[in-house]
N, C-alpha and C positions, 0 to 999 in steps of 0.2 A: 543249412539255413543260417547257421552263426556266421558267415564268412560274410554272407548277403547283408544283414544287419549292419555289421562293424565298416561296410562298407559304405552303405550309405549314409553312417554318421562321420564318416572321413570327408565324404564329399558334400556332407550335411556344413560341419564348421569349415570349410574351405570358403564356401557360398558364403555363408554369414560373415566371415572373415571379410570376404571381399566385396560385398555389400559396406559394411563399417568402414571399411575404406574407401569406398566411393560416394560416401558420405560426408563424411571428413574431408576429402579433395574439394567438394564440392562445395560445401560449407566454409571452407577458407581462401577459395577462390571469387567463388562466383556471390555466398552468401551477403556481403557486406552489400556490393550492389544493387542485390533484391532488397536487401532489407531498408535503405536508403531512399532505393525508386518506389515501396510500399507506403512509407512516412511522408515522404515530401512531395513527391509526384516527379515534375520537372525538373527543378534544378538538380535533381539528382545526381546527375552525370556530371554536373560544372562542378560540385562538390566532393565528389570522387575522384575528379580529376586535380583537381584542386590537391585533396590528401597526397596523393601517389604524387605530385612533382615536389609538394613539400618533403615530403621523403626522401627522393632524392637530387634534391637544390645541392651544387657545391656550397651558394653561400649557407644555408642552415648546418650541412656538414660538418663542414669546417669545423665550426665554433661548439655542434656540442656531438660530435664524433657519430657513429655510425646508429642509426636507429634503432632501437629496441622494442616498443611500443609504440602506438601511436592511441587518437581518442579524437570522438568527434563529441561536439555540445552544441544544440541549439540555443542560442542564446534567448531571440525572443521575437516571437511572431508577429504579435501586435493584433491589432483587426483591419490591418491592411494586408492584403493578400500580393501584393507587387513588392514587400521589400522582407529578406532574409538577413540577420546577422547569425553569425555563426563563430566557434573560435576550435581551433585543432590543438590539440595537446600532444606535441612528441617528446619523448622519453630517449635521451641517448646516451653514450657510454660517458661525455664526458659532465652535460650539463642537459638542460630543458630547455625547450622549446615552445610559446604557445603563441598560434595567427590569428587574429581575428577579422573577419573579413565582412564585408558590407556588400550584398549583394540587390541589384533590383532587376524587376522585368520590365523591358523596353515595349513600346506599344506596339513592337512587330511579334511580341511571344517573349522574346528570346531572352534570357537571362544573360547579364556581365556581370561582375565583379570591378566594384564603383573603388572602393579603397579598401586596403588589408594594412595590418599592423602587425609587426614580430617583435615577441618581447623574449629574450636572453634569460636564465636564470642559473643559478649552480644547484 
């Protein structure tokens, strides 16, 4: 009977192991997405996609080296429901990075991104 036991606590913390870890995969993959398309709705994606090419822009590279962090901020809503500003905070090895971007919805639905602003810092 003890061999039975110890065994299913072997196969007990394997499962739960690998559970935590699929977790966590999932959570630093997929999580930002969800949690983005749950706040905002639509523009979700233009924003996300937005992040990921600021990441990795040669010209943001460049100047403050390889990415470390990154951060999103809503700046401010309004009680207009068609215009989003927004600003992304990257953190790199050599210096800072923060965009700010001006987004509205076109009468077809469709969100653009009207002007963005990058500002340098050390």
């Amino acid at each position: 009977m003890q061999a039975k036991s110890r065994r299913f606590q072997y196969w007990g913390y394997l499962l739960v192991g690998a559970l935590a870890f699929a977790g966590f995969y999932f959570i630093s993959t997929m999580g930002q997405k969800v949690f983005l398309k749950a706040v905002l709705g639509e523009p979700a994606e233009m924003i996300d996609e937005a992040m990921n090419s600021a990441r990795i822009s040669p010209r943001i590279t460049s100047r403050i080296g390889e990415v470390s962090s990154r951060n999103f901020q809503l700046n401010q809503v309004g009680n207009r429901k068609d215009t989003l500003v927004f600003r992304i905070s990257l953190k790199g090895e050599r210096a800072d990075a923060t965009l700010k971007l001006w987004m509205v919805k076109r009468p077809s639905g469709a969100w653009n991104i009207v002007k963005s602003d990058t500002l340098f810092s050390n």
